[in-house]
C-alpha positions in Angstrom: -80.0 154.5 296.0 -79.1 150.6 295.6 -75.8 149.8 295.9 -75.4 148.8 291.9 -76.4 152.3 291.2 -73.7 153.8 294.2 -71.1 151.8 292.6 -71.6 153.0 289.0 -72.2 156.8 289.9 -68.9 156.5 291.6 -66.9 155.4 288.8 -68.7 157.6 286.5 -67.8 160.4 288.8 -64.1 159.5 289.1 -63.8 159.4 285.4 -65.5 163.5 285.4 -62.9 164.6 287.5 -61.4 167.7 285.6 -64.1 167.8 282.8 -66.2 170.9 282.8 -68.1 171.9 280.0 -67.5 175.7 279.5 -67.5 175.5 275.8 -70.2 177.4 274.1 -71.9 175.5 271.5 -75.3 176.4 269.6 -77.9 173.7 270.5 -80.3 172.0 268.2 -83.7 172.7 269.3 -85.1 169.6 271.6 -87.9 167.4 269.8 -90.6 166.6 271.7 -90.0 163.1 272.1 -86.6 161.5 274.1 -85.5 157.8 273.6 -84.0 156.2 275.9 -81.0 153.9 275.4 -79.5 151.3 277.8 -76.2 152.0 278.8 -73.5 149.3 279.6 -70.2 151.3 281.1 -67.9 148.0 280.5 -64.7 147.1 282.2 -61.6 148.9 282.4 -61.6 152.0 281.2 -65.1 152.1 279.6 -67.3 154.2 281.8 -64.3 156.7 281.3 -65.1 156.5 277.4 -69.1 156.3 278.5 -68.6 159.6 280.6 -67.3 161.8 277.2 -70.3 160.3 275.3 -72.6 162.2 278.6 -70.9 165.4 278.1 -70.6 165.4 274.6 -74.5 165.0 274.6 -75.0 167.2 276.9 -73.5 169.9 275.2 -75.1 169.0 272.0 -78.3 169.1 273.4 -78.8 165.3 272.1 -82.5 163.9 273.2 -81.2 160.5 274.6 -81.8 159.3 278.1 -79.6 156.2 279.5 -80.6 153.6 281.6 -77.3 152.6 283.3 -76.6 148.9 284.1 -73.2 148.0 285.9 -72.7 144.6 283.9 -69.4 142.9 285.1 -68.1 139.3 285.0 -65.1 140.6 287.1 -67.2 142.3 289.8 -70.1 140.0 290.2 -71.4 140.9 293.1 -71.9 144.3 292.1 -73.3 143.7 288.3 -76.7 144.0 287.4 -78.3 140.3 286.2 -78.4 139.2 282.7 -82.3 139.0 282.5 -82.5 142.8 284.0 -80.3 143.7 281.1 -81.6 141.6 278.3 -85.5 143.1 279.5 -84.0 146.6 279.1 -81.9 146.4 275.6 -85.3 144.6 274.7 -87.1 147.3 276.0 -85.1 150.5 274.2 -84.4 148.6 271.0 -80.6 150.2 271.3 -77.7 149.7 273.7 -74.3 151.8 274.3 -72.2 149.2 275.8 -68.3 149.6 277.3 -66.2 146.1 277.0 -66.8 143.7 279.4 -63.5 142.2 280.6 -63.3 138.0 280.8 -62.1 136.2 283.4 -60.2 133.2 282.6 -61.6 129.8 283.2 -59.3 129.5 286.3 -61.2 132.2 288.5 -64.9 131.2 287.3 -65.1 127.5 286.1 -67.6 128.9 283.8 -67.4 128.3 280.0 -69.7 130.5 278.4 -68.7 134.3 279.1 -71.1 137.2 280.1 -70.7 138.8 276.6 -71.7 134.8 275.4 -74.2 135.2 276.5 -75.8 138.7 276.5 -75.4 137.8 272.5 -76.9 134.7 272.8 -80.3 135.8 274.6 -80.5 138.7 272.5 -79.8 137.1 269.3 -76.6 139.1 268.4 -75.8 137.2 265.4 -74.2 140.0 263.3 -71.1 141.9 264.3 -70.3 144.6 262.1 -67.1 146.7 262.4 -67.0 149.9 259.3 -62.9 150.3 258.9 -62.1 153.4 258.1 -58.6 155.7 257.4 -59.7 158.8 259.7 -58.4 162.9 258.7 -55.7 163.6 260.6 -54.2 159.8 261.8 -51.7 159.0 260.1 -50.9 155.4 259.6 -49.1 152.9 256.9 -51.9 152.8 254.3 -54.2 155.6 253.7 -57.7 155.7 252.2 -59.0 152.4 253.9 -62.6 151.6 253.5 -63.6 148.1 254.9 -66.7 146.5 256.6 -66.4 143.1 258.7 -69.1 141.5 259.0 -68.9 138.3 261.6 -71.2 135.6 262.9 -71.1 135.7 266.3 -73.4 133.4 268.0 -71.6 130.1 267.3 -68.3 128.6 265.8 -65.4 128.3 268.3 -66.9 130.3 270.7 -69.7 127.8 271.5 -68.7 127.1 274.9 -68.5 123.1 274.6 -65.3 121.7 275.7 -64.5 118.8 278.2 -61.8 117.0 279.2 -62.2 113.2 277.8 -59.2 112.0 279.7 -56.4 113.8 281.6 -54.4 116.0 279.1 -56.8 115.8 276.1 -59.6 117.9 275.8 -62.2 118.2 273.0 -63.5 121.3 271.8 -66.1 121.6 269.6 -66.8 123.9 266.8 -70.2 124.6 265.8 -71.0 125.9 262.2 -75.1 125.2 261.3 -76.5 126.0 257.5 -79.1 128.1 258.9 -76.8 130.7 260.6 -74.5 130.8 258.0 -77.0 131.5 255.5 -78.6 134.0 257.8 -75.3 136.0 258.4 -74.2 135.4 254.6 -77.7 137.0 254.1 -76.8 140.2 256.0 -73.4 140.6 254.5 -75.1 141.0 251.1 -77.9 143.0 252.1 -75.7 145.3 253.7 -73.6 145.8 250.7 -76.6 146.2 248.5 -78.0 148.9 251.0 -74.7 150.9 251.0 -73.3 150.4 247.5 -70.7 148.6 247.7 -69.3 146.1 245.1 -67.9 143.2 246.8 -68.0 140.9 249.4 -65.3 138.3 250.8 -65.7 135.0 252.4 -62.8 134.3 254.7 -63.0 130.6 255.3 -60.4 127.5 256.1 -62.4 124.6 254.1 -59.1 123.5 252.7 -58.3 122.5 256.5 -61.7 122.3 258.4 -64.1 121.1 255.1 -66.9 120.2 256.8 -67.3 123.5 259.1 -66.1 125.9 257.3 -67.2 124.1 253.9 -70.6 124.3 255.0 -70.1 127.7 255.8 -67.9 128.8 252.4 -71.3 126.9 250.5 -73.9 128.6 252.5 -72.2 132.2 251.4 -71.5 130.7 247.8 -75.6 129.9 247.5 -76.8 133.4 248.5 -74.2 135.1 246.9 -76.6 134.1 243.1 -79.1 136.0 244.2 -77.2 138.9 244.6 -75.7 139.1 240.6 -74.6 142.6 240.9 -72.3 142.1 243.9 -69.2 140.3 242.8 -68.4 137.4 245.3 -64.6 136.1 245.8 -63.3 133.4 249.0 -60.4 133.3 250.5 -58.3 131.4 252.9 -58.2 132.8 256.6 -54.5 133.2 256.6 -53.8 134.6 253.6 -56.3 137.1 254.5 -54.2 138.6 257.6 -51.4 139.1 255.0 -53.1 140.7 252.1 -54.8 142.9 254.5 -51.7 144.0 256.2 -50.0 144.5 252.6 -53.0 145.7 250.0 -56.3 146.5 252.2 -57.7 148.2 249.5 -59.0 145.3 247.8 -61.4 144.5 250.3 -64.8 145.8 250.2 -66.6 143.5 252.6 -65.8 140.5 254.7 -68.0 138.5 256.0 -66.6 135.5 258.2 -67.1 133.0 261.0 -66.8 134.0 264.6 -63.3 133.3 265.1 -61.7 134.7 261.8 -63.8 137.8 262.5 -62.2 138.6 265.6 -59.0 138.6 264.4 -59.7 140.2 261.2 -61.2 143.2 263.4 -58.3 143.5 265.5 -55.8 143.7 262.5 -58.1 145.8 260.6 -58.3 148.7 263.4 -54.6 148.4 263.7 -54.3 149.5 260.0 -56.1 152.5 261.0 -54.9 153.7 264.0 -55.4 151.2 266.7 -58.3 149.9 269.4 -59.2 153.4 270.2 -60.6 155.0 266.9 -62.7 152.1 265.8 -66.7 151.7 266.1 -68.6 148.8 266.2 -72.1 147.4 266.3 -73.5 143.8 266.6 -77.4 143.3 265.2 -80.5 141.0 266.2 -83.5 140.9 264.3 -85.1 143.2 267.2 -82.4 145.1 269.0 -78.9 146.8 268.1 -75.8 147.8 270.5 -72.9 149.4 269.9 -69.8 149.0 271.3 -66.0 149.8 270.1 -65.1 147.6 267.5 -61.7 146.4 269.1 -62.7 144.5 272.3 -60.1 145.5 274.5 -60.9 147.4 278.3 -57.7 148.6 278.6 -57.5 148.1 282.3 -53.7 149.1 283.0 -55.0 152.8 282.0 -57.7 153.1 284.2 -57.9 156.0 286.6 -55.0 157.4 284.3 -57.1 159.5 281.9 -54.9 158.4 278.7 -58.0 156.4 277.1 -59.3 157.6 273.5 -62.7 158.3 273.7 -62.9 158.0 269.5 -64.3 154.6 269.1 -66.9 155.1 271.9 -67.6 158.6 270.3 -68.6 157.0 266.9 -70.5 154.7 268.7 -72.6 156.9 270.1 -72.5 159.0 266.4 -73.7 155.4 265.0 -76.2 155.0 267.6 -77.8 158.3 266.6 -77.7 157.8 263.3 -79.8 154.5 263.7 -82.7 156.1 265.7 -82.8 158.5 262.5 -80.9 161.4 264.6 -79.0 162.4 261.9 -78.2 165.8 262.6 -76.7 165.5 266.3 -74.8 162.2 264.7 -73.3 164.2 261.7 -72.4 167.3 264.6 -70.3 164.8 266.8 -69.2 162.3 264.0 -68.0 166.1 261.9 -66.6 167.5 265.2 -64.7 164.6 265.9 -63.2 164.3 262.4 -62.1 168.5 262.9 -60.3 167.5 266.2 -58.3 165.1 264.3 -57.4 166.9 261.6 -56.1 170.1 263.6 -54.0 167.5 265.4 -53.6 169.9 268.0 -55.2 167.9 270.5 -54.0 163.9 270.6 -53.8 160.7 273.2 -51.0 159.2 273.3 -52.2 156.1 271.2 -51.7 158.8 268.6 -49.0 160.2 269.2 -49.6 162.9 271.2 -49.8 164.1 275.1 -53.2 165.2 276.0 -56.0 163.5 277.9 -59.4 161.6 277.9 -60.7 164.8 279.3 -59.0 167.3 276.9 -60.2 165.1 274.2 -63.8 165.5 275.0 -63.3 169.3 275.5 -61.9 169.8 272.0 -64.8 167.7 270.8 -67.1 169.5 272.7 -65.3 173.0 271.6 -65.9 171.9 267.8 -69.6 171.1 267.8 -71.3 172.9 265.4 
């Protein structure tokens, strides 16, 4: 066994410590055909969350193989290479992925960061993050039902700054008509696809008119061939406040790279926090799905206080897109009746139990 594959059995087995599946739960019959998925345990407390996705499937019987990649910007030595990782999430089509912590500049000297560019070989233009008011959580607004939809391949996070002379540096924002259109595109499509009745541009061409003009234009010119879905803009930062004070006028967003990140992280704050949110960011060829809050979590590790929600849905999302709709409605159904009970909580939600006593209850409700 190489030492990569040591080193992530290891962690994997430190985060089963305590978990045992004793719960009885009536399988679905096996097809005769298993996919395989790539599997990215992430930073922090991620192949904690990855472990209650294995034993979750497990007990549901659920006809998905992983090929496990350690992929780590803070443990280099250890992660697997990008190409070995883009060839695999190639190879499968799908990808379960933990977050991968970022180093700052400091400790690396290296721009462009490992998720950078994982997107950018496998073309991960669209980011998609489904927030949604879950049974059981109870938080400020109730009855949220928003999709944010993000370009993710360019604008600020296009890796090109320099210094011009000591104390200034330049940083350059990229926004091209072709991507905009592209992800402007897929905003609309998607709402077409799932009925829904609006979609938002979140923009700052007031401020930044050429970028994020040429951005607010792109989404203005697809948005006529799409007559049935009603199109509105709005400014970036009165965004954050109307969706902190009336979220239920959004429908979907679709925004820049920046903008979108923040809007995500507000969004699953509305709903319960970093923990309960899935996500899943889209190539042409290839899909992976990864929480839709991008934070490891790293002062809990080892601690077994992590929600394994977000990464549950995932995996309930993941399903659902290889057309394994029964096993995704059974965890997705048997996560919503843990929740509801409330009799079984992390603390991010108030309550006492553990990662592990999360996963049991899960795994206890499976139907």
């Amino acid at each position: 066994m190489s030492l990569i594959a040591r080193s992530v059995c290891r962690t994997l087995n430190q985060a089963s410590r305590g978990i045992h599946s004793t719960a009885c739960v009536q399988q679905v019959a096996r097809p005769e055909k298993r996919i395989k998925c790539t599997l990215i345990p992430g930073d922090g407390v991620g192949p904690e969350l990855v472990y209650s996705v294995q034993e979750v499937f497990k007990a549901a019987n659920v006809p998905v193989d992983f090929e496990t990649f350690f992929f780590s910007e803070i443990n280099p030595v250890l992660s697997s290479k990008l190409e070995d990782v883009t060839a695999s999430i190639q190879k499968n089509k799908i990808c379960l992925k933990g977050i991968l912590a970022t180093p700052d500049y400091s400790r690396t000297g290296e721009l462009q960061t490992l998720n950078m560019k994982l997107r950018n070989e496998l073309d991960l233009f669209a980011n998609v993050v489904h927030v949604r008011s879950l049974p059981g959580v109870k938080t400020r607004h109730n009855n949220i039902d928003t999709v944010i939809i993000r370009e993710q391949t360019e604008g600020e996070y296009s890796a090109l700054e320099h210094e011009s002379v000591d104390g200034v540096v330049e940083c350059l924002k990229i926004i091209t008509a072709k991507k905009s259109m592209r992800i402007a595109k897929f905003a609309f499509d998607y709402a077409t696809k799932n009925n829904r009745k609006k979609v938002t541009c979140v923009h700052k061409a007031n401020i930044m008119k050429l970028g994020d003009g040429l951005f607010l234009r792109s989404c203005e010119e697809i948005s006529k061939l799409y007559p049935r879905i009603q199109f509105e803009k709005m400014i970036v930062d009165n965004t954050t406040m109307q969706l902190v004070s009336n979220p239920h006028q959004f429908d979907v967003m679709v925004t820049p790279n920046l903008y979108g990140s923040i809007v995500d992280n507000i969004a699953c704050g509305l709903v319960g926090g970093a923990g309960v949110v899935a996500g899943a960011s889209y190539s042409a060829e290839t899909c992976v799905f990864e929480p839709g809050a991008r934070h490891t979590f790293s002062e809990a590790v080892g601690k077994n206080v992590a929600n394994p929600t977000a990464m549950l849905l995932c995996s309930s999302k993941l399903l659902r897109h290889v057309n394994l709709h029964n096993y995704s409605d059974m965890i997705t159904n048997a996560i919503f009746r843990v929740l509801k009970s409330g009799k079984v909580r992390t603390k991010d939600l108030g309550g006492q139990n553990t990662t592990n006593e999360f996963t049991l209850a899960v795994i206890a409700h499976l139907k």
